[in-house]
C-alpha positions, 0 to 999 in steps of 0.5 A: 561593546557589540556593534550591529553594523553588518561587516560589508565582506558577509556573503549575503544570506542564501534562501534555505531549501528544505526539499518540499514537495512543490503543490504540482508534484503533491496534486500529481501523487494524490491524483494518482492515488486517487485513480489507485483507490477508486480503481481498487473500489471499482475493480472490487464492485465490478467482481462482486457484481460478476461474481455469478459469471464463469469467467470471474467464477473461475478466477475465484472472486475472493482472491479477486477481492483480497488483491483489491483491497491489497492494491486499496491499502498498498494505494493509500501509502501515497496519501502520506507520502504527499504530506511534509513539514510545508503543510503539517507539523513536523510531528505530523510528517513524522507519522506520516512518514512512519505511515507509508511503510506500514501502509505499503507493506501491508498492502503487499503482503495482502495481495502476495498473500492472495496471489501465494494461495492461489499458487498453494490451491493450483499445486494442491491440484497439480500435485494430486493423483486423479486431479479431483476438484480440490475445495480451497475454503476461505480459511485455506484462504487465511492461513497464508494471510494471517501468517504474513501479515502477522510477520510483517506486523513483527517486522514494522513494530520492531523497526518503528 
């Protein structure tokens, strides 16, 4: 038979370590995402509550909100980003894992999107020959919005 007498020459049996995230770097993240999201909301309540004023009229509140509620979800990314199989199942880390590109380009997209229109509305003007007030709507708006996003969502669904 089998002995169970540990041979003396074995190196002895190393600690494993599996890369998790330490508790410091975790509170670290999730503060920062913290002051991202609260600063989207705030950002986005203060434009709703100057919407009136010239300043906040000129740089067109609703491109103003889409960029928030961009920098809102593209913040959000680092909320999953804090969650390993230390503190989850390894299924849940997986979506959470999954989550972070899902989350992180969607909030992109949204803000390019807000930010490509608002290009589209400056050339629109630029481009025209008496430099008329141009009326951008807010299906003007989505065009860009909808299509990227639609793009990106191909994208994510293809690659997860």
């Amino acid at each position: 038979g089998g002995s169970t007498n540990v041979p003396r020459d074995v190196p002895p049996i190393e600690r494993i370590d599996y890369n998790h995230i330490g508790k410091g770097l975790r509170a670290a993240g999730l503060t920062m995402a913290s002051v991202v999201l609260l600063l989207s909301v705030g950002l986005a309540g203060w434009t709703v509550h100057n919407r009136k004023r010239y300043v906040v009229k000129a740089s067109q509140p609703i491109f103003l909100l889409i960029i928030c509620s961009g920098a809102f979800v593209m913040g959000a990314s680092i909320i999953p980003l804090s969650i390993d199989d230390d503190i989850a199942s390894v299924d849940g880390a997986s979506h959470a894992c999954m989550a972070v590109p899902w989350l992180a380009s969607t909030g992109f997209v949204i803000m390019f999107s807000a930010l490509f229109s608002k290009m589209l509305r400056v050339n629109k003007i630029f481009n025209s020959p008496s430099f008329r007030r141009v009326k951008v709507t807010a299906f003007d708006v989505m065009k860009p919005l909808i299509l990227l996003l639609a793009v990106n969502l191909v994208v994510l669904s293809v690659w997860t």
